[in-house]
C-alpha positions as CSV (number, residue, x, y, z in Angstrom):
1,X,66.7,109.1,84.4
2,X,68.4,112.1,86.4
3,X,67.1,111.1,89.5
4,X,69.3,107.4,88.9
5,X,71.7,109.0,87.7
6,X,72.4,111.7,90.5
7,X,71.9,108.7,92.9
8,X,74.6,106.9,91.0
9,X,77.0,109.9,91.1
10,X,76.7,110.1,95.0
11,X,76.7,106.2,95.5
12,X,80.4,106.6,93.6
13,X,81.0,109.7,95.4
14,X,80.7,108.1,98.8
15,X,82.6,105.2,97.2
16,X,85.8,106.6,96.7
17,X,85.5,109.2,99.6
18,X,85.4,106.1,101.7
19,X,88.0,104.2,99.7
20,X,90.8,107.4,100.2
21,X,89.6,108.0,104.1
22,X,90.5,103.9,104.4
23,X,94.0,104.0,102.1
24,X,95.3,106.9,104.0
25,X,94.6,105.1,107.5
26,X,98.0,103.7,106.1
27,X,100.3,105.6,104.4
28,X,102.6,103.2,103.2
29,X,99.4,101.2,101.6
30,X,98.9,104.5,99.8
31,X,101.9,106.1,98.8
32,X,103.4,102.3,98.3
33,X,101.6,101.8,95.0
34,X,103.2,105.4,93.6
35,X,106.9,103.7,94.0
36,X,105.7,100.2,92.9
37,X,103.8,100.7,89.6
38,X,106.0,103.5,88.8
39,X,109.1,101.1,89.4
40,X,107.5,98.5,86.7
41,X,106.6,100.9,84.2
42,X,110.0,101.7,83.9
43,X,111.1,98.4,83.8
44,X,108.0,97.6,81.2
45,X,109.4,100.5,79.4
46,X,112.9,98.7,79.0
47,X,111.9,95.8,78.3
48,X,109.8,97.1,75.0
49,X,113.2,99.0,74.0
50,X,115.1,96.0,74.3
51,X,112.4,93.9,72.1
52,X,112.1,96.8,69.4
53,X,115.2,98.3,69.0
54,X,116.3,96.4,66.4
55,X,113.2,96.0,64.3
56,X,112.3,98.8,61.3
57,X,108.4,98.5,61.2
58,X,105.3,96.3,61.8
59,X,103.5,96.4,59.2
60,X,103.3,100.1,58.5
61,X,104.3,101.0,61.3
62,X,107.5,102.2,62.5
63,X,109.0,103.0,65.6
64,X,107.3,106.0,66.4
65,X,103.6,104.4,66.1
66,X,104.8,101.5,67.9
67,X,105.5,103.3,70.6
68,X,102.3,105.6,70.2
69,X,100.7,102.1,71.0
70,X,102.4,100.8,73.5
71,X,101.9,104.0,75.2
72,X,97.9,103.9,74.3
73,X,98.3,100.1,75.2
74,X,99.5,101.2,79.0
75,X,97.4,103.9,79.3
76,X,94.3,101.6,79.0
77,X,95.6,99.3,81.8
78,X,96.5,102.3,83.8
79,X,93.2,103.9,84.1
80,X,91.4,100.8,84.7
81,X,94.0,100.0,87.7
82,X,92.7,103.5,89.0
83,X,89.3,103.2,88.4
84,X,87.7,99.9,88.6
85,X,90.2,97.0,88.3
86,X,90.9,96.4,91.8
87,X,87.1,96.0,92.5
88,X,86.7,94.1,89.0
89,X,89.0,91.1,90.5
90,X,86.6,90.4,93.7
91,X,83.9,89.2,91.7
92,X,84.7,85.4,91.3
93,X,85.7,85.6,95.1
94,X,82.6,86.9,96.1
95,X,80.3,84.8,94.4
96,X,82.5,81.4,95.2
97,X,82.2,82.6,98.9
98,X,79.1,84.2,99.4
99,X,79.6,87.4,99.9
100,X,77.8,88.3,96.6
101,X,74.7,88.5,99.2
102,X,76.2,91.3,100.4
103,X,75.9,93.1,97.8
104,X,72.9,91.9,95.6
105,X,70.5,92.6,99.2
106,X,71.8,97.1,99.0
107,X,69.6,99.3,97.0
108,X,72.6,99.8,94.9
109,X,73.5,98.4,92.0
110,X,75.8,95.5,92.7
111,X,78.3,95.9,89.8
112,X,77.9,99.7,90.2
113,X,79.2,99.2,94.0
114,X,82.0,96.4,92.4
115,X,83.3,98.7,90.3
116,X,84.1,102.0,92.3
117,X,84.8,100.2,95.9
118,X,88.3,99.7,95.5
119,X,89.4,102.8,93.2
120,X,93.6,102.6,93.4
121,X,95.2,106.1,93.3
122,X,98.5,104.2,93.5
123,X,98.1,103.7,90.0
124,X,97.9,107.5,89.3
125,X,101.7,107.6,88.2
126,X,100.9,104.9,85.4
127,X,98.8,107.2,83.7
128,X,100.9,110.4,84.0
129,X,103.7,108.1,82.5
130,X,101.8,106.7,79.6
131,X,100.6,110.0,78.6
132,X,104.2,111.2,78.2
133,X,105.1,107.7,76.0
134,X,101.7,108.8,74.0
135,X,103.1,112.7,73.5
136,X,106.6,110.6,72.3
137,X,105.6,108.3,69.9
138,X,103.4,110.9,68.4
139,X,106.7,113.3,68.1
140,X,108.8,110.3,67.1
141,X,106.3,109.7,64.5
142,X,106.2,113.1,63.0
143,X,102.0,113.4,63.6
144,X,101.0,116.7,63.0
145,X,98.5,116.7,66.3
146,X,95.3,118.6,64.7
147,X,92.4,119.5,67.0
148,X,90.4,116.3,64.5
149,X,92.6,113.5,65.2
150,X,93.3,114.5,68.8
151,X,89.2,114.2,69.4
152,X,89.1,111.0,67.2
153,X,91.8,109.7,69.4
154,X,90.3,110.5,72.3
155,X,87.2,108.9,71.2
156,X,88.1,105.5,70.1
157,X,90.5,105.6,73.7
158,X,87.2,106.1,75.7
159,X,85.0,103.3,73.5
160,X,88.1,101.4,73.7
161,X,87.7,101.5,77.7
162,X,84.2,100.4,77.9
163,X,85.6,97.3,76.3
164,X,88.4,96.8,78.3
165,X,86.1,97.1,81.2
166,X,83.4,94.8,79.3
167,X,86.1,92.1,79.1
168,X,87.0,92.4,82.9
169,X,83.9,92.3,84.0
170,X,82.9,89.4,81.5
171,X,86.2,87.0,82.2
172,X,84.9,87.1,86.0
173,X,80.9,87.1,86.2
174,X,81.2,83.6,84.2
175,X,82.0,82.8,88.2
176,X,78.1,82.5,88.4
177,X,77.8,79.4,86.2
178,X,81.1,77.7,87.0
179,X,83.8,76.2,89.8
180,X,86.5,78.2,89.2
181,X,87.3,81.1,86.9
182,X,91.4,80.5,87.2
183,X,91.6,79.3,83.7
184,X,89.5,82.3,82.0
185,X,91.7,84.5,84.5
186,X,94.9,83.2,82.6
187,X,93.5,83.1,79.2
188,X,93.0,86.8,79.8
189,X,96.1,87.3,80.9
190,X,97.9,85.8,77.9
191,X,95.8,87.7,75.4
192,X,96.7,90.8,77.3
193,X,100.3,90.5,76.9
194,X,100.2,89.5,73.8
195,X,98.4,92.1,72.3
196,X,100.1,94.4,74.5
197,X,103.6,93.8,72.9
198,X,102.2,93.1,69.4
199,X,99.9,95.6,67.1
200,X,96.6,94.3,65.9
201,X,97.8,95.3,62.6
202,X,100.3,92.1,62.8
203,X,97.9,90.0,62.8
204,X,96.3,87.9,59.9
205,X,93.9,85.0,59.2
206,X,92.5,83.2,61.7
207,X,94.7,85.0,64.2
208,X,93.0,88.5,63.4
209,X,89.4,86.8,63.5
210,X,90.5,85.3,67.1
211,X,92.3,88.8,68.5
212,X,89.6,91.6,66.6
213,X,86.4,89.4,66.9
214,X,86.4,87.0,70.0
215,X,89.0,87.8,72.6
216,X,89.4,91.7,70.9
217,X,92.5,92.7,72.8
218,X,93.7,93.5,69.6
219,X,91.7,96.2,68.9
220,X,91.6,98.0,72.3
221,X,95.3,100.2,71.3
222,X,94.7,99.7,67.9
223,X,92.1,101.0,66.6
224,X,93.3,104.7,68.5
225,X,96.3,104.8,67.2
226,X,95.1,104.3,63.8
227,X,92.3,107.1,64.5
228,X,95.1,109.4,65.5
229,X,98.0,108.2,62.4
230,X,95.3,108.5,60.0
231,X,94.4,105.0,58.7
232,X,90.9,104.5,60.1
233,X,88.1,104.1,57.8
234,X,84.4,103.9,57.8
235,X,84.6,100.3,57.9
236,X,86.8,100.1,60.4
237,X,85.2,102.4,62.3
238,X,82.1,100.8,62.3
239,X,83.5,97.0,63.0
240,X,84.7,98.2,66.1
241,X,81.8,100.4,67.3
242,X,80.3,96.5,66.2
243,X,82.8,94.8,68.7
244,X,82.5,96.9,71.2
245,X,78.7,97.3,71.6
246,X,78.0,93.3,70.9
247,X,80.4,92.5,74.1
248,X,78.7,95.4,76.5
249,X,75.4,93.9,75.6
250,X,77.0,90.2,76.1
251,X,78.5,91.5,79.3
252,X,75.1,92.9,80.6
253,X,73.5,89.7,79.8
254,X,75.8,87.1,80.9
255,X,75.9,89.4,84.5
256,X,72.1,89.7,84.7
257,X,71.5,85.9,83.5
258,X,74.3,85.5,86.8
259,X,72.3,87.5,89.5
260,X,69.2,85.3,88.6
261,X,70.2,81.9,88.9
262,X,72.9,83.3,91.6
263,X,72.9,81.0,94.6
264,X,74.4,82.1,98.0
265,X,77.7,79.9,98.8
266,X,76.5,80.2,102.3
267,X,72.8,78.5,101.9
């Protein structure tokens, strides 16, 4: 188990060494990203003021925890830009054209190599930026940070990852058993922007079952910011450890099901 997992470490090692050696070849395609993504944050940032500013709470939330989510909410998307999203979006491509063979033929594993080949330090700013909305909305909320609900927070943030990866990764290796992935692509989208302007706490009914059980955007912010304003409970604790552990084990099955019936666009 060490030895795979030191191998893994220097596999993403060489990775990213590789990916920062490439981006600074061109300055502008590295430094670029800094002035872009900082650019739309703030304009994200506006945008949210202009939508909330006039409303006193969602649900039992006011301003303050609204904006201890949004921040949460951004933070997610940020470190996944960094990290893996940029790799994430080439699987469809690859496996509609082929180049899947590529990567399935390395003694590396292929979603390992997907993951960490296009790491994005031009996204570095977005996270700086949403930590200082999270510090915010937890002042503007009045939360007494205690050593407890900062580790609970960071907890449910990390689990709360691994799903938002799980959910990347799962929207795109459905590429192995269908055309086109364009419509899953866009059905992620929406759910992302909803959820990222609207609490999981405001939904209800069939809505909740939809946004907490099968697409679970609604959980990914939530469920931290509830850790770290103290409304999280066993139960709810344990329906999203639920969540999150059913779709990494659909994820690992839907990709490994892929790879076996996978069929090289080029034969």
């Amino acid at each position: 188990m060490m030895t795979r997992f030191q191998k893994n470490y220097r596999v993403v090692k060489e990775l990213v060494r590789l990916r920062f050696q490439n981006l600074m070849m061109f300055r502008l395609g590295f430094f670029g990203p800094f002035f872009v993504d900082g650019s739309m944050f703030a304009i994200q940032l506006l945008v949210f003021r202009a939508v909330y500013s006039n409303i006193d709470r969602i649900g039992s939330w006011r301003e303050g925890e609204v904006i201890l989510y949004i921040g949460t909410f951004s933070l997610l998307n940020a470190v996944s830009m960094v990290v893996s999203f940029f790799g994430v979006i080439d699987i469809a491509p690859k496996i509609q054209s082929g180049e899947m063979d590529l990567y399935l033929t390395k003694p590396v594993s292929p979603l390992l190599r997907l993951t960490f080949e296009k790491v994005n330090p031009g996204s570095v700013p977005l996270v700086a930026m949403s930590v200082l909305i999270i510090i915010y909305g937890i002042g503007k909320a009045q939360i007494v940070p205690t050593a407890g609900k900062i580790a609970a927070y960071l907890f449910w943030f990390a689990v709360m990852e691994i799903l938002y990866y799980c959910m990347e990764v799962l929207m795109r290796c459905i590429a192995f058993f269908i055309v086109s992935t364009a419509k899953m692509e866009r059905l992620e989208e929406a759910g992302l922007e909803l959820c990222m302007k609207l609490p999981g706490i405001a939904f209800y009914g069939v809505w909740k079952l939809i946004f907490y059980c099968f697409l679970p955007y609604g959980i990914m912010a939530t469920l931290p910011v509830q850790s770290m304003v103290g409304e999280m409970s066993w139960g709810l604790g344990l329906f999203g450890a639920a969540v999150v552990s059913a779709f990494c084990l659909l994820t690992c099955f839907v990709w490994k099901r892929g790879v076996r019936r996978y069929n090289s666009a080029s034969s």
